[in-house]
N, C-alpha and C positions, 0 to 999 in steps of 0.2 A: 508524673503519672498520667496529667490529663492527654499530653501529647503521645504516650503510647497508645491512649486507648481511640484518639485519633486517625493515628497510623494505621491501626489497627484495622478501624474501620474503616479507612479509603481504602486498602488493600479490599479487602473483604469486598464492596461495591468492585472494586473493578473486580475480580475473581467472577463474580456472580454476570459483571456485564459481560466479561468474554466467554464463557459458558453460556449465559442468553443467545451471541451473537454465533457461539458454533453450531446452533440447533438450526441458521439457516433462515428466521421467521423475520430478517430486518432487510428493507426493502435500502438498496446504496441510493444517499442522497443524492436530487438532480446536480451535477456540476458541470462547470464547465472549466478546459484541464488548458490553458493558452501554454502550449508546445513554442522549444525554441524559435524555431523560424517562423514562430508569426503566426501559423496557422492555428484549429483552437479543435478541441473531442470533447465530449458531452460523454457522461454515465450511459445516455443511452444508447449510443454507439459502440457501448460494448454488447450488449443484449443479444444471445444467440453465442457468444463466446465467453470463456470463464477467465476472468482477467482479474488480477494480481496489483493492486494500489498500493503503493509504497510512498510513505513520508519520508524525507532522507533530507539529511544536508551533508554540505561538502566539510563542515566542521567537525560532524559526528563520527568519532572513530568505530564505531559499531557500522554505521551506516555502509564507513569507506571496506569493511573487513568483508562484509554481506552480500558487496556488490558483482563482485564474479560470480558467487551461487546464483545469483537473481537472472546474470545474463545466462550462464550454461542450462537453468532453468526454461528463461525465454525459450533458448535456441532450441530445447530438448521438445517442449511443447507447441510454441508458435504454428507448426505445419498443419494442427488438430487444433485448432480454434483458440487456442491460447492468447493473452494478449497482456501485454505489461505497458502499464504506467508507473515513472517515478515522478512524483511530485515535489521540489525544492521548496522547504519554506522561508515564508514570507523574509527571512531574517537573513536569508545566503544571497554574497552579493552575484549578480545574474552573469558577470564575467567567470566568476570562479565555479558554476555551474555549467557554462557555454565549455568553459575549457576541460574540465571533469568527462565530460560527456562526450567530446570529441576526443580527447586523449586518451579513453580508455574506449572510443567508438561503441560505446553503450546501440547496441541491437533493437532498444524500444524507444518507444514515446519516453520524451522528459519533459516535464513543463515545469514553470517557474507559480509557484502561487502568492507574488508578488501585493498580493492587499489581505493573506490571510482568510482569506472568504473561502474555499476549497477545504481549508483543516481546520475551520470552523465549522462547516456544514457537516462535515465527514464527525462530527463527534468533539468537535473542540481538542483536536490533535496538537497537543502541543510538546509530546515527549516525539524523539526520533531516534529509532526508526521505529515506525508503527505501519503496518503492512493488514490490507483488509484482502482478503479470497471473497470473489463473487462470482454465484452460479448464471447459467445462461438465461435466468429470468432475472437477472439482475437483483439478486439476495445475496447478502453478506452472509456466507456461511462461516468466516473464521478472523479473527484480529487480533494480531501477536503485535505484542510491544516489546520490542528489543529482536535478536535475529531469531528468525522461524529456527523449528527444528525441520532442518531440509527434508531429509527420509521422509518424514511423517506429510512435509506440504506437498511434496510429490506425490504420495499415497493419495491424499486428496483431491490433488489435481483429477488424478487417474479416473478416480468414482465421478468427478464432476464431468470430465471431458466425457465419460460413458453414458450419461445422459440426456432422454433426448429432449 
C-alpha cells in the first residue's frame, strides 16, 4: 500500500509540474546543445523564435514512432521562426545517432548530450521522449512526456508564432 501511495504522489508532482510549466512562467535553462558536426547552439539562440526541445534516443520506440510528426512539424513551421532541437541522451551510442539522423535526413539540429549535463539542467530528463515548447522570450510554455498530441502542439505552435 505504501508504494501506491508513492505512486500516487509522483504522479500527482509531475501533473502539477506540467500544468505549472503550460502557464509559460519557466524561464529554458542556459544550455549548450554540441550538434553532430561539431558545431555547438546555446537556449539563447533560440530567443526571437519558438523552438521545440526533444529528449529522444535511438532505443526508445516512442521516440523512433514521433519522429516523422516532429520533422513535417519542423518543415510546416521552420519558414515562421520555428526551430527544432533533438537532443540524444547521454546513454545512445553517437554512431547509432549519426546514422539515425542521416538515414532518415532529420531537417533540424540534432545534438548528442554526451555527459548528461543538458537533461540534467533541462529538469533532470531522464524519461524519453520528453519534449519542452518555448516562446520567443525563451519561456517553457509546455512539456509532454511521451509523444505530444500533435493537433493540440500545432494549435500552440500557431498562438506562439503569432506573437510578437
Amino acid at each position: 500500500m505504501k508504494k501506491v501511495h508513492i505512486l500516487i504522489g509522483a504522479m500527482a508532482l509531475g501533473l502539477s509540474l506540467a500544468v505549472y510549466l503550460s502557464l509559460g512562467s519557466s524561464t529554458a535553462p542556459q544550455s549548450t546543445f554540441v550538434l553532430l558536426d561539431g558545431s555547438s547552439k546555446k537556449t539563447s539562440d533560440f530567443v526571437g523564435k519558438v523552438a521545440l526541445v526533444n529528449f529522444w534516443a535511438t532505443s526508445c520506440t516512442t521516440c523512433v514512432a514521433e519522429m516523422p510528426m516532429i520533422v513535417r512539424t519542423h518543415e510546416k513551421y521552420a519558414p515562421r521562426g520555428y526551430e527544432t532541437v533533438a537532443i540524444a541522451m547521454s546513454y545512445d551510442p553517437p554512431a547509432y545517432v549519426v546514422n539515425f539522423a542521416q538515414t532518415r535526413k532529420l531537417p533540424f539540429l540534432v545534438a548528442i548530450d554526451n555527459t548528461g549535463t543538458v537533461a540534467k539542467a533541462w529538469g533532470d530528463v531522464n524519461v524519453t521522449p520528453t519534449t519542452y515548447l518555448v516562446n520567443k522570450r525563451g519561456e517553457i510554455v509546455k512539456r509532454y512526456i511521451g509523444q505530444p498530441d500533435f493537433a493540440e502542439l500545432h494549435k500552440l505552435i500557431e498562438k506562439l508564432l503569432a506573437e510578437s
